[in-house]
C-alpha positions in Angstrom: 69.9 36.8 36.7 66.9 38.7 36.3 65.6 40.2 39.5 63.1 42.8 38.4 60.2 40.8 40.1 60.8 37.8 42.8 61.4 34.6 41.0 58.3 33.4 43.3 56.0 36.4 42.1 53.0 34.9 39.8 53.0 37.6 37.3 49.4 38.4 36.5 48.6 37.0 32.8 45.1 39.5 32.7 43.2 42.1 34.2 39.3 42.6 33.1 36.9 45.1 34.1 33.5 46.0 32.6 35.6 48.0 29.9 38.6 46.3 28.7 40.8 43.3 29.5 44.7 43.6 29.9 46.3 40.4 28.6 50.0 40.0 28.0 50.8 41.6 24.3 51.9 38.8 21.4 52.7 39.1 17.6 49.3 37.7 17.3 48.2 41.0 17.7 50.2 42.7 15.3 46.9 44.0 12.8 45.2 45.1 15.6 48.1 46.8 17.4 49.2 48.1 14.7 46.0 49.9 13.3 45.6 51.6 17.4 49.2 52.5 16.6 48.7 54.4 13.5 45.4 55.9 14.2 47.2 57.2 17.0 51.0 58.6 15.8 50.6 62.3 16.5 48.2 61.3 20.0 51.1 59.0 21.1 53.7 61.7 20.1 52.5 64.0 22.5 52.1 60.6 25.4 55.7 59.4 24.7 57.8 62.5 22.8 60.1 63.1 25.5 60.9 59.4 26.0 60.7 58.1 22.3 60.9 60.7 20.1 60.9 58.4 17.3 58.0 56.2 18.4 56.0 55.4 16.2 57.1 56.9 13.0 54.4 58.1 10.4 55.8 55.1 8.1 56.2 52.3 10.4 55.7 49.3 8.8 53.6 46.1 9.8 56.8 44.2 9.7 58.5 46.9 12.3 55.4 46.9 14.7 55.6 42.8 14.3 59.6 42.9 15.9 58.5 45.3 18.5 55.9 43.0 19.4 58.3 40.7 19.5 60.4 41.9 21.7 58.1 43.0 24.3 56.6 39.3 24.4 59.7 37.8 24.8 60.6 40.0 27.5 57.2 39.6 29.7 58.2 35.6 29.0 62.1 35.6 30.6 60.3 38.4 33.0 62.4 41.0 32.2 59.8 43.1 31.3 55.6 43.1 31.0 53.9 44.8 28.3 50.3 44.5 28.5 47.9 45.2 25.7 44.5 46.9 26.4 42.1 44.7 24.7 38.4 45.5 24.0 35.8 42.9 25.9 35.4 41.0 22.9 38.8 41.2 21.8 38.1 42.8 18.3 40.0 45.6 18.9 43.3 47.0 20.5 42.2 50.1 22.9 45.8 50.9 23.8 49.3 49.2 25.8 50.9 49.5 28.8 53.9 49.1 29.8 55.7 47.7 33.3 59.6 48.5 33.0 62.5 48.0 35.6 63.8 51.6 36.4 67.3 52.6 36.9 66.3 55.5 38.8 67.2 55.7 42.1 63.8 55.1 45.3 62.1 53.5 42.7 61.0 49.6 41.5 59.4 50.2 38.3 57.9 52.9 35.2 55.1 52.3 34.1 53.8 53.7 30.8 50.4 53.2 29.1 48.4 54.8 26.5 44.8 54.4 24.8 44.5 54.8 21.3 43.5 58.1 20.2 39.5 57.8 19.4 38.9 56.6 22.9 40.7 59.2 24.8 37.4 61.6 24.5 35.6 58.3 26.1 37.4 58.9 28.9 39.3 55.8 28.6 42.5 57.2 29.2 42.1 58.3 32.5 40.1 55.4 33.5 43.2 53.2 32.5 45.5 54.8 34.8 43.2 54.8 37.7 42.5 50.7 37.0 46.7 50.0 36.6 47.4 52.1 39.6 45.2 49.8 41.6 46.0 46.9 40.0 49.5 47.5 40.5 49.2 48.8 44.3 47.0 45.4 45.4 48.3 42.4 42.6 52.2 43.8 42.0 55.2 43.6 44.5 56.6 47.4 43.7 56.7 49.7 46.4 57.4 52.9 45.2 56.4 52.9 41.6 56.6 55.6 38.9 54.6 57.0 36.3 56.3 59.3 34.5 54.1 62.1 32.6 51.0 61.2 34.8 52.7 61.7 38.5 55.7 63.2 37.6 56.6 65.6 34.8 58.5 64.9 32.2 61.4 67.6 33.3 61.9 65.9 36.6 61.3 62.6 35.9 64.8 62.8 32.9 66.4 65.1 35.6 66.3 62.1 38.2 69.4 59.8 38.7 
């Protein structure tokens, strides 16, 4: 039985603001993710190293970044987990993805990870994400104490937390 969210909770199926919409990530957006992906390897190292080291490899293949796509929209469906992708206005490109896990860490619900895709961090996109999920998340989600790891906590602490 999956408990990460109350069976009653109406999980959110988007988020738009005058910059992006948030919708639930699908295989149908394999191109699209996949090119913000692999514009992005070295930018996303440096987001997720410590966590994935070995996401996303330089050779990934469409056919890899189609089964994780996969997976994460099967898991938002049995609400196991919800992975989000950031979604320009006019849905012609993939800006970036983020990510709402259950945590095993102890005093907290949830992780939550999210990047933009590399071109747009100069845009300031990035940091205008984070504030926009952190809201979202305080007034539409039912977590109370919420992580997110790199942004609020460092890396060091956040592995060194049981």
């Amino acid at each position: 039985m999956n408990n990460f969210v109350p069976a009653n909770f109406s999980v959110p199926k988007t988020l738009e603001t005058e910059r992006l919409r948030l919708r639930m990530l699908t295989v149908n957006d394999v191109v699209k993710d996949y090119d913000a992906v692999m514009t992005s390897v070295d930018h996303l190292k440096g987001v997720f190293g410590p966590l994935f080291p070995d996401w996303p490899a330089k050779d990934m293949t469409l056919e890899e970044d189609l089964s994780n796509l996969g997976w994460h929209q099967s898991e938002f469906q049995f609400r196991r987990s919800f992975t989000y992708t950031v979604a320009s206005l006019d849905e012609s490109r993939i800006l970036g993805c983020v990510y709402i896990f259950p945590t095993a860490k102890s005093g907290y619900d949830t992780e939550i990870y999210m990047w933009v895709r590399e071109s747009e961090v100069k845009n300031g996109l990035d940091e205008y994400l984070f504030r926009t999920v952190r809201k979202w998340i305080t007034d539409k989600w039912p977590f109370k104490k919420v992580a997110y790891p790199s942004r609020e906590i460092d890396w060091k602490t956040w592995k060194s937390l049981k």
